[in-house]
C-alpha positions in Angstrom: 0.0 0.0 0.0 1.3 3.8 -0.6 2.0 5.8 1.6 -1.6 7.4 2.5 -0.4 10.7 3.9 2.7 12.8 4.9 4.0 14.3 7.8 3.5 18.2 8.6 3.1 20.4 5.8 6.4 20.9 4.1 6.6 22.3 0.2 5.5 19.9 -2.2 8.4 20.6 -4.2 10.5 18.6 -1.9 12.4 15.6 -3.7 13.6 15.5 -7.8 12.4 18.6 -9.5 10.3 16.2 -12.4 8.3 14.1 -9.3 7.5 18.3 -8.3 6.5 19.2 -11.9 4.4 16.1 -11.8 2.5 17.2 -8.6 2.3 21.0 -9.8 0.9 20.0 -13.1 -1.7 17.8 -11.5 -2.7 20.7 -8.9 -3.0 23.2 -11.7 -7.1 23.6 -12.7 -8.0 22.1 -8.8 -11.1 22.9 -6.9 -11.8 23.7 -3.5 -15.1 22.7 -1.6 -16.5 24.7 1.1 -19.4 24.1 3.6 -21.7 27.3 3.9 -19.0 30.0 3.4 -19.6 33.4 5.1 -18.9 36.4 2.7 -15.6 37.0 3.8 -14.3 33.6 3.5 -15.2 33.8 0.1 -13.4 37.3 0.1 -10.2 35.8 1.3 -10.1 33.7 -1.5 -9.6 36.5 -4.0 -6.2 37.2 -3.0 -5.3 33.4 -3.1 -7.2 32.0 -6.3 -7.1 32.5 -9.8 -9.8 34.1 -11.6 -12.4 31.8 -12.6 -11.5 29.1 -10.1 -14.2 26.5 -9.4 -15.7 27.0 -5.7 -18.4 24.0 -5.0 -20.4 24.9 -2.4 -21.4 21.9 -0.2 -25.6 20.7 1.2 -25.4 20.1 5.0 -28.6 18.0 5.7 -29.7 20.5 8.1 -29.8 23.4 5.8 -32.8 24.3 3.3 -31.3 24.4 -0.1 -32.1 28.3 -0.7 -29.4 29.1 1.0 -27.0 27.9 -1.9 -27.9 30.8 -3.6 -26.8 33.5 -1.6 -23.5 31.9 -1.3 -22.7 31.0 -5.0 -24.1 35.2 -5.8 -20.9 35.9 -3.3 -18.6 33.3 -5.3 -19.5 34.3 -8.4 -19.0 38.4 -7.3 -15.2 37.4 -6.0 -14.8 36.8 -9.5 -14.7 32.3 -9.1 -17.2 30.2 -10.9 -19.8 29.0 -8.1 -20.4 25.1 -8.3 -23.5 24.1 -5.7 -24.1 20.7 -4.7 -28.0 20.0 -5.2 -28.8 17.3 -2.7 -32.2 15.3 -4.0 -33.0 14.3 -0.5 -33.3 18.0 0.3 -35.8 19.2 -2.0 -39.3 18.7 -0.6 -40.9 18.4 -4.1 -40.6 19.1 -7.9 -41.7 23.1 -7.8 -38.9 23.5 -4.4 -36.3 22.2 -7.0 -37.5 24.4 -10.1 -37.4 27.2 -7.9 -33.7 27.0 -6.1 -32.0 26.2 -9.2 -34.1 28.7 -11.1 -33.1 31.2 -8.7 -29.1 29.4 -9.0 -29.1 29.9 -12.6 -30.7 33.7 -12.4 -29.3 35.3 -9.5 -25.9 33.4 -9.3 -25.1 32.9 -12.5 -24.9 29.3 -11.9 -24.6 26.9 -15.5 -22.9 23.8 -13.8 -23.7 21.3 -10.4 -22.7 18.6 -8.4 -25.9 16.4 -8.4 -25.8 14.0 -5.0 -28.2 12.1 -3.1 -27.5 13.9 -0.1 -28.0 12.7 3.5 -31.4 12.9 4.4 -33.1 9.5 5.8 -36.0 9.4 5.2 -35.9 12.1 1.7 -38.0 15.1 2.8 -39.6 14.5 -0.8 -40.1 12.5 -4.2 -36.0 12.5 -5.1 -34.6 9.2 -3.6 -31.2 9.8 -5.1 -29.4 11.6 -7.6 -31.0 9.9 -10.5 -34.2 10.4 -9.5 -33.4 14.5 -10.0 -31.1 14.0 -12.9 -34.3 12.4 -14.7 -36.5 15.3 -13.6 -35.2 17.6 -16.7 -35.5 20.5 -14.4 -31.7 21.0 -14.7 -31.5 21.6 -18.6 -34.7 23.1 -18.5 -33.5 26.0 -15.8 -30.2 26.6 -17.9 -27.9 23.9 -16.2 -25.8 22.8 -19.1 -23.0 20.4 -16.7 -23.3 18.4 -13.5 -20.8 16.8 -11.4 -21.7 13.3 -10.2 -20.1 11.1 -7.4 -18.2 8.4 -7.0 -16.1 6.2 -4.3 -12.6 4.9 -5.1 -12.3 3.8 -1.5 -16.1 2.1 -1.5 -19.3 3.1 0.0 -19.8 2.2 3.9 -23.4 1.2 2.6 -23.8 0.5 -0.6 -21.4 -2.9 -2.8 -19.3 -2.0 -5.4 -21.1 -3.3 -7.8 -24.2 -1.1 -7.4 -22.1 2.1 -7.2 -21.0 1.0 -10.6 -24.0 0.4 -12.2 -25.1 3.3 -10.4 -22.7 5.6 -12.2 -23.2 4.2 -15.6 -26.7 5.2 -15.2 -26.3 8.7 -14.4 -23.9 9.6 -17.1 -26.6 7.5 -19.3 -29.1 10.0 -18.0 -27.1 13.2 -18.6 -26.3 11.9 -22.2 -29.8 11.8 -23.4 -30.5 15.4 -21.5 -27.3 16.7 -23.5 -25.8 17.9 -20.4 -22.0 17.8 -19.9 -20.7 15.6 -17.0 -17.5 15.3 -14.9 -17.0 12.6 -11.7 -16.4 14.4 -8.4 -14.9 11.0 -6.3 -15.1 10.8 -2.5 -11.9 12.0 -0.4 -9.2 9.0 -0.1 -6.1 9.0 1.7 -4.4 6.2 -0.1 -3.1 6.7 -3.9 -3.3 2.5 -4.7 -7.4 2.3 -4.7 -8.0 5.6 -6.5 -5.5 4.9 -9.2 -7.0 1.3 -9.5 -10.0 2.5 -9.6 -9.3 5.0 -12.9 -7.9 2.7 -14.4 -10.9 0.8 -14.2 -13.6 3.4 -15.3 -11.0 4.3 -18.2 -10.8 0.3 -18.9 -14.8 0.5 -19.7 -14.3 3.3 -21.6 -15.9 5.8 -19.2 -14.0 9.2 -20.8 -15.2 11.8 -18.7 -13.2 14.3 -16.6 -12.6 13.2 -13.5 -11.9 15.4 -10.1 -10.0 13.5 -7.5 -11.4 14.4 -4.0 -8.6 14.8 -1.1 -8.2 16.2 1.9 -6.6 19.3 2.2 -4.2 20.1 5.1 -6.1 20.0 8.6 -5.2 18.2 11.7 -4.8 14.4 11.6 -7.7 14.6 14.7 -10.0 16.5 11.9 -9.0 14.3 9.1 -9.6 11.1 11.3 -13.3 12.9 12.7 -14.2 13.5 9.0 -13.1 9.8 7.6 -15.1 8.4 10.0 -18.0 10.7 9.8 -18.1 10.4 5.3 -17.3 6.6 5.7 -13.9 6.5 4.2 -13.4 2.9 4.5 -9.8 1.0 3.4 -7.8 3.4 3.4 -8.7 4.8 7.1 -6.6 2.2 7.9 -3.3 3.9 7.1 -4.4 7.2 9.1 -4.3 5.0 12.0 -0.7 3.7 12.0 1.5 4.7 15.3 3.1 6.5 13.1 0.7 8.5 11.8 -0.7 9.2 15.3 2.3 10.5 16.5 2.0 13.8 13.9 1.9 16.9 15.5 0.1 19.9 13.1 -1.5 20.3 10.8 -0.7 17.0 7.8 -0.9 17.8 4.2 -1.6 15.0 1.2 2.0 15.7 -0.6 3.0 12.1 -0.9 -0.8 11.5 -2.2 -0.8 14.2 -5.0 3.0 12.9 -6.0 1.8 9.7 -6.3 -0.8 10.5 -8.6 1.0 12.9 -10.8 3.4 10.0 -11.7 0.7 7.6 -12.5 -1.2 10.4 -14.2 2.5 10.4 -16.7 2.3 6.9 -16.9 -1.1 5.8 -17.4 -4.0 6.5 -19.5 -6.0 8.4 -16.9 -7.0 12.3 -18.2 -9.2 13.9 -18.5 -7.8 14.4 -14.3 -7.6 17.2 -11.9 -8.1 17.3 -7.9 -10.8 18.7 -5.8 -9.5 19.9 -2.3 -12.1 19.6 0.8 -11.3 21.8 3.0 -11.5 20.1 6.1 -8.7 22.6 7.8 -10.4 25.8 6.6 -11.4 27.2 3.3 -8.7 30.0 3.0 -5.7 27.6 4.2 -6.5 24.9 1.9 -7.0 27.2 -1.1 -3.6 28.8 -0.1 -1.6 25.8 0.4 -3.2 24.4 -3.0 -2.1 27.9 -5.0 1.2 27.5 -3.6 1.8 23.5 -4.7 -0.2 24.5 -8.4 2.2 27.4 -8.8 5.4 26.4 -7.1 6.2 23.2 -9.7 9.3 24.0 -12.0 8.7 23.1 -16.0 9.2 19.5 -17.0 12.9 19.4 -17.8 13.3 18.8 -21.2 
């Protein structure tokens, strides 16, 4: 098994300067996800990201949907390109739906999603997963033209592999026939060997799309452990709990995760690939520590 994470944060250009290319080329185009970002967090970011950056913009189970859109209108002012998750379970019914991404599309200038089943147990409505609203045709029809869906290198903690796949196929199915553009958005993983196994597989059956590798971003190995447990992260968790990884002091950043991947990503037939950062240890720091990986990386020597 690779290494799953590294110790404190240290610059990612560490090592030979074509591993650092490797990782800096893989960081360039990455996204962040936040959690219900107040308007100066999303501020904060405008002296740390590029113009035009994607910003998803996560669906606690607790929150109404509606308040998506006041967040994505302050992402979109910074000058980033808003990208809200629309939870199905969330939405009480069909006209609910219509309405928030209506209001999405016309107030936030929103064209693109990340469509999930969400939480919610029982759904507070008629959407039992992300299918269910994909299939609705409200998306196209309110001036979404690309969604994100998910998937889970690591596995589910309740649902087999083999219905996640089938699953998947489904979905992009679903988006084909609306004529909406897709892209995967995979689950956080600490542990480079299932993800890249996994790729390999989807690009195997021939499954093309971009793909957005979830990882952590640099937070505390308490946090990360808290939020593995809490999302389900299942083989990989495994490797977080080595003595010595519990005997990491700060704050530990994925550089030995991103390295890894770059060099498949050299080697192997894997693009369309970028990463998407959560930001477990803040919103501001992740984005930061990303900027600085993405633009730190020397040119490929020649």
């Amino acid at each position: 098994m690779s290494a799953p994470i590294t110790g404190p944060i240290a610059p990612a250009t560490a090592g030979d300067g074509r591993a650092a290319s490797r990782a800096g080329a893989l960081m360039r185009g990455f996204s962040v996800e936040a959690t219900m970002p107040d308007r100066a967090e999303i501020a904060a970011l405008g002296g740390v990201l590029r113009p035009g950056s994607h910003v998803y913009l996560s669906a606690p189970p607790h929150h109404p949907p509606a308040r998506l859109v006041a967040a994505a209108r302050d992402v979109l002012a910074a000058g980033f390109v808003p990208v809200p998750h629309l939870a199905a379970r969330a939405f009480a019914s069909l006209a609910m739906l219509d309405d928030v991404v209506a209001r999405l599309v016309g107030d936030a200038g929103v064209d693109r999603a990340l469509v999930i089943a969400g939480d919610r147990d029982p759904p507070s409505g008629p959407f039992a997963d992300a299918l269910a609203l994909i299939r609705s045709d409200v998306l196209p029809r309110r001036g979404i033209f690309e969604i994100g869906i998910a998937a889970y290198p690591d596995g589910h903690p309740a649902i087999p592999d083999g219905v996640l796949a089938a699953a998947l196929g489904d979905k992009l199915d679903a988006a084909l026939v609306r004529g909406l553009r897709v892209h995967i958005v995979t689950q956080f993983c600490f542990d480079a060997e299932p993800i890249i196994a996994w790729l390999r597989r989807i690009r195997y059956s021939r499954i093309a799309v971009p793909v957005r590798i979830g990882i952590a971003g640099p937070a505390s190995m308490r946090g990360l452990l808290r939020y593995a447990l809490r999302c389900g992260v299942r083989a990989s968790l495994r490797g977080m709990r080595d003595p010595r990884a519990a005997r990491l002091i700060g704050d530990v950043a994925p550089d030995a995760l991103i390295q890894a991947l770059g060099d498949a990503r050299s080697l192997l037939n894997l693009e369309p690939l970028a990463v998407h950062l959560f930001s477990f240890g803040g919103l501001v720091h992740t984005a930061r520590w990303a900027a600085g990986v993405a633009g730190s990386a020397p040119p490929l020597p020649g």
